[in-house]
C-alpha positions in Angstrom: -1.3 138.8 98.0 -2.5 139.1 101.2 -0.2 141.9 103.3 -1.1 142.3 106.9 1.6 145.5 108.5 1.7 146.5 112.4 2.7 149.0 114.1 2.8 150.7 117.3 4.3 148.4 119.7 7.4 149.4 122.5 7.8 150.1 126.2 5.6 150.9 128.6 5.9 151.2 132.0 3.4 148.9 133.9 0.0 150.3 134.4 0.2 152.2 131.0 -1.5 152.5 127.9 -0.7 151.2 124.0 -2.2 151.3 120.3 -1.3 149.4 117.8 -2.5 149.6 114.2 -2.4 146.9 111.8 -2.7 148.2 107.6 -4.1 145.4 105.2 -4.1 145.4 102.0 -4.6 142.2 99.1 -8.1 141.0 100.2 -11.6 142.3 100.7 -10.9 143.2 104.2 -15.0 144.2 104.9 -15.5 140.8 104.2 -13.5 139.2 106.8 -13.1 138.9 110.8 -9.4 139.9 111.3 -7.9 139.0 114.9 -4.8 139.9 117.0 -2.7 137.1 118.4 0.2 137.3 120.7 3.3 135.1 121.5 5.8 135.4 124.8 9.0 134.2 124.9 8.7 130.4 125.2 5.0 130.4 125.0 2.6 129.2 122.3 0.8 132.1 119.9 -2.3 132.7 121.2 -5.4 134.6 120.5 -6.0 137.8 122.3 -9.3 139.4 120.7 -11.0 139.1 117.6 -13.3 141.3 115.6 -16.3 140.2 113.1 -16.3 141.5 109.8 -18.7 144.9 110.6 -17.3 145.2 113.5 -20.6 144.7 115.6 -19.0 141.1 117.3 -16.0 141.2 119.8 -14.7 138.9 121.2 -11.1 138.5 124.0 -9.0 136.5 125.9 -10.1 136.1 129.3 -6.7 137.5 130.5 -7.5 140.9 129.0 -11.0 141.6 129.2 -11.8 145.5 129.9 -8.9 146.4 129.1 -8.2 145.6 125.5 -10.4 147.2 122.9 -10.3 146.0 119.4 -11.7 148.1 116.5 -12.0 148.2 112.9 -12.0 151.2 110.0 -13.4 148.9 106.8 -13.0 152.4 104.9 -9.2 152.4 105.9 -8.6 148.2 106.1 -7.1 148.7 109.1 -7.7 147.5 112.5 -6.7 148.5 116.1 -5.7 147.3 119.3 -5.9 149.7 122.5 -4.5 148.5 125.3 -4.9 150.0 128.9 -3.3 148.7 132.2 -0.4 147.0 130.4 1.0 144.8 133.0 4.5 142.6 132.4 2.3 139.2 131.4 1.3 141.3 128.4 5.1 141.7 127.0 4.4 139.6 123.4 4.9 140.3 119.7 1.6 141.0 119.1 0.4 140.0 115.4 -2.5 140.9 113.1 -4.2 138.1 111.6 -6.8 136.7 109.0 -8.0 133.5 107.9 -9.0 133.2 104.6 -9.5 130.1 102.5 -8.8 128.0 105.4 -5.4 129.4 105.6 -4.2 132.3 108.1 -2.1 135.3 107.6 0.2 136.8 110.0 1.7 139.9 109.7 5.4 140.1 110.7 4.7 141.6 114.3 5.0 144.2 116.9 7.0 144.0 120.2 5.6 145.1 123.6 7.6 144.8 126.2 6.0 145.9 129.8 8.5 147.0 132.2 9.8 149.5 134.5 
């Protein structure tokens, strides 16, 4: 089945700088757009950036344009999430995501907490 794993996430001081990794496995992951979602405390998941299948098509949130990067390795099934110039309205459990057969995977999550 479908396994979506991420890592990477903790604290960091405003103004700095996180990766964080998400490992698939259970699906043809060069075949798919994968996306990374985010949820605060007492806020709705939403979507933060998204990634076509090659890679070629990026798309983000307005709240973190140039300064999120998503990325893909389809040789690896993984895909990435650099964040620069964390700020404390970025502190979320950041998930990994796919939709496939109209249905969407999670993984389980990755805190970020932004504070000083």
């Amino acid at each position: 089945q479908v396994q979506l794993v991420e890592s990477g996430g903790g604290l960091v001081q405003p103004g700095g700088s996180l990766r964080l990794s998400c490992a698939t496995s259970g699906f043809p992951f060069s075949d798919y757009h994968m996306s990374w979602y985010r949820q605060a405390p007492g806020k709705e998941r939403e979507l933060v950036a998204q990634i076509s299948s090659t890679g070629d098509v990026t798309t983000y949130a307005d709240s973190v344009k140039g300064r999120f990067t998503i990325s893909r390795d389809n040789a690896k099934n993984t895909v990435a999430l650099e964040m620069n110039s964390l700020n404390p309205e970025d502190t979320a459990v950041y998930y990994c995501s796919v939709l496939r057969f109209a249905r969407r995977a999670w993984g389980q999550g990755t805190q970020v907490t932004v504070s000083s």
